[in-house]
Every structure is written in C-alpha cells, then in structure tokens.
C-alpha positions in Angstrom: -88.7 3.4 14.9 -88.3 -0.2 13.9 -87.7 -3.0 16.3 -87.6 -6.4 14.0 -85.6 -7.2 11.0 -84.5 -4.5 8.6 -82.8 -4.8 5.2 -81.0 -2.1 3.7 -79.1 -1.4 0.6 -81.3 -4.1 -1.4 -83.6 -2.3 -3.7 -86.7 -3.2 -5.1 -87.0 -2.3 -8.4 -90.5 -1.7 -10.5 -90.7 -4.6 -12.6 -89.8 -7.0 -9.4 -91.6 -9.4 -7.4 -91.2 -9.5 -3.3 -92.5 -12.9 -2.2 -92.4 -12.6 2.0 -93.2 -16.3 3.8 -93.3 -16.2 8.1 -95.2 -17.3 10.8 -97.1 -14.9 13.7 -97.0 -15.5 16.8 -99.4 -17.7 18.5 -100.8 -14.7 20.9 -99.8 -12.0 18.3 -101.9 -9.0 17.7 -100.8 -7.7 14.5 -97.3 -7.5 12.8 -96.1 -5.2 10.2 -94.2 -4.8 6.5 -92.4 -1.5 5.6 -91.0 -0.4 2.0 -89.9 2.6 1.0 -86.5 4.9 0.5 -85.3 4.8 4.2 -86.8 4.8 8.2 -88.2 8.1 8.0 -90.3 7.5 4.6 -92.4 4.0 4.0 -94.2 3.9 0.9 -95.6 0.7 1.3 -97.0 -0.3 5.0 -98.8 -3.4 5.2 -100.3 -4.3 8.6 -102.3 -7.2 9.4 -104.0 -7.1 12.2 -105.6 -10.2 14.1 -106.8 -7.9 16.8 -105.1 -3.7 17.0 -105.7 -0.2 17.0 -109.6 -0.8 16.9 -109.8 -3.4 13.5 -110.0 -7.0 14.3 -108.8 -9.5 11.5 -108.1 -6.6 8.6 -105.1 -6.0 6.5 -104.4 -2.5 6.4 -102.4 -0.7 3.9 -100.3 2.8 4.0 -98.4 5.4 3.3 -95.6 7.7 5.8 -94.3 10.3 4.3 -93.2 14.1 6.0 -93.4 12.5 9.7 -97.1 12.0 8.7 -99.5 8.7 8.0 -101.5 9.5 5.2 -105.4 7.8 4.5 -105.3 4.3 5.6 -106.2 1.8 3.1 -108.3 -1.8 3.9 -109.0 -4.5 0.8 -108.8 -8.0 0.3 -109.5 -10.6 2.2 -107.7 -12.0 6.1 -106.3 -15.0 5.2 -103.8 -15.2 8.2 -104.0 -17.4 11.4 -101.9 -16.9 14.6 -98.9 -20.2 14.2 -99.3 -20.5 11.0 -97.1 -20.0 7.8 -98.0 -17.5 5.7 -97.1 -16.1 1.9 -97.1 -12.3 0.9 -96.2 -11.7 -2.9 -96.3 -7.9 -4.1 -95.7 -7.2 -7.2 -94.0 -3.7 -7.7 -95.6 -1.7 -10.8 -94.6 2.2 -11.9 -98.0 3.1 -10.2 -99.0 0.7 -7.7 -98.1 -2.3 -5.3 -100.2 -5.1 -5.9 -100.3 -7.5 -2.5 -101.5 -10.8 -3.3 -102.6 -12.6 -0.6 -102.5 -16.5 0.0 -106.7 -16.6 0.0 -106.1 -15.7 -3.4 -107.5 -11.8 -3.0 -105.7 -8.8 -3.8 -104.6 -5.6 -2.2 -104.0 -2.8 -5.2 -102.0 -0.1 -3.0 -101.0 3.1 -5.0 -97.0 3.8 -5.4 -97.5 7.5 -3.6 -94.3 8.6 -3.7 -93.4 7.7 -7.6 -90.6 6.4 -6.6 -88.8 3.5 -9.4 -87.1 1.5 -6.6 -87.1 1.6 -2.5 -84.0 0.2 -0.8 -85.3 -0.3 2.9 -87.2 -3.1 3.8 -88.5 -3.8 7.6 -90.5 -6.0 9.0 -91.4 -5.2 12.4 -94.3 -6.8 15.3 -95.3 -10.2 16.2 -93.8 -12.3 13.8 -91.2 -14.5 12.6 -90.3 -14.1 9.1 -88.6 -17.4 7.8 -88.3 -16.4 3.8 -88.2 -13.5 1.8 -87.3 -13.5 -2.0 -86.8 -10.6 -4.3 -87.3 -11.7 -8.2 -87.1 -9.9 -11.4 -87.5 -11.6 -15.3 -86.5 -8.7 -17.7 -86.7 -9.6 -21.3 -84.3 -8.2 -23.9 -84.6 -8.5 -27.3 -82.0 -11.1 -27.5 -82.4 -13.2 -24.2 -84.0 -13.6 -20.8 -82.5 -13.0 -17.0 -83.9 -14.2 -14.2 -82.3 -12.7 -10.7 -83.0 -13.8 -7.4 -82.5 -13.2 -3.9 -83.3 -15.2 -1.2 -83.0 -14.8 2.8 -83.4 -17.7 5.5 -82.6 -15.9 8.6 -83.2 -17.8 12.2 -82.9 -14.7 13.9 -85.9 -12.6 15.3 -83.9 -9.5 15.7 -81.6 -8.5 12.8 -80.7 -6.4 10.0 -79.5 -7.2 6.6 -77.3 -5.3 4.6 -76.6 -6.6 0.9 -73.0 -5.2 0.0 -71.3 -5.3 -4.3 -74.0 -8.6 -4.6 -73.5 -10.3 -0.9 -76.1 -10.1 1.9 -75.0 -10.0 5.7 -77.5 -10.5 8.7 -76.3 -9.2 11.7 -78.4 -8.6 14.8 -80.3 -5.1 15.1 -79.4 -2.7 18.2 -82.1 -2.9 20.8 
C-alpha cells in the first residue's frame, strides 16, 4: 500500500509530540503522512496537496479503518511550497491530533479509533523527509524526563524498525 519510508515498532504515545521536517519535490503534486496501529488501519492521514484528486493547495486530513476512508477533513491554512523545507508538529492528545502547521494555523483531527498509542508511521508521495523527532516530557511527582528520538535518513526509500531502544533504516522492498 505504501511506497516511501515506513517506521515500525516506534510508538507514539498520547502525551507525545511528532515534529516531521522534509522537502517536496519541485514538480510534486501532493505527498502524504500515515499513523495509526499498522498498513491496513491509519488513524491519522495527513495529505497535502499542491495540486490532486480535485483540491489544489489544501491539507486534507483522514481516517482508514475496515478497508474504508472515512469523511475527509480540510482546516488550516497551505503553508507549503514545492523545494522547500517544511515543519509538521502534531501533538498526540486522548481525543484528538492537533497538526500545527509552520503558518502558524492548526489542524484539530479527531483520534477515531481511541486508540492510546499507534506504532506505524509512513510517509509516502513526493517528498523527501530529512527529520523526524518523537518527544515526550512526563512529569512525576518527584522529577522530570525528557525522551527523544530523532531520524536523519538520506534515503528516499526505506523502512525503520526501532528494536529494545535502537532504530535501523534499511531500504523498503519495491
């Protein structure tokens, strides 16, 4: 279903903060981000699209679940540009996804599945993504923690697996 980079076997926890940094491509007509439990199910789909499937310059958000897309979703502003870098922060809440965009406008998305955490991440279409960073801040009683992951990956094709703490890129089958 998926032909870019896919990370498995991360998880993205309520509480935590995905913060997604790539380019498009210069002639690109849209590119996608997928979250949810696995391939089959995406509880998050964020599309932007410069110029596909009948919007031009909207960010649409949505839902797969049962083989099915469920009711599209379009809010916030188009603050992405074909070459250039761009910054995707969603914050993971029990009940929603909020997207924050880099024009400052936000996307609320609702979590439709309920789910507390979603361990497949894809990110699929005309784009290169050069950054992605998961981040939680939990607060105890008695101290703070602050965990982080970060991926730099040069490759346009590939799949990341994070294994007992460690993260491998190897290159997705055609």
């Amino acid at each position: 279903m998926f032909k870019g980079m896919i990370i498995k076997n991360m998880s993205f926890k309520v509480g935590q903060t995905l913060t997604i940094v790539g380019v498009p491509k210069s002639e690109a007509t849209n590119f996608a981000v997928n979250i949810g439990p696995d391939e089959q199910e995406i509880a998050i789909h964020i599309n932007p699209r410069f110029n596909a499937h009948g919007d031009e310059n909207a960010v649409v958000c949505n839902s797969y679940q049962g083989g099915n897309w469920c009711e599209e979703h379009r809010e916030g502003g188009f603050p992405f540009h074909q070459g250039e870098e761009f910054k995707i922060v969603i914050e993971f809440t029990p009940t929603e996804f909020q997207v924050n965009l880099s024009d400052g406008s936000i996307i609320h998305f609702p979590n439709r599945m309920g789910a507390e955490k979603y361990s497949f991440i894809s990110f699929d279409g005309e784009v290169r993504i050069t950054s992605f960073d998961i981040n939680t801040s939990m607060t105890p009683d008695f101290c703070t923690e602050a965990i982080s992951h970060t991926l730099r990956c040069a490759w346009a094709r590939s799949e990341l697996t994070a294994v007992l703490g460690y993260m491998f890129c190897v290159p997705a089958s055609p």
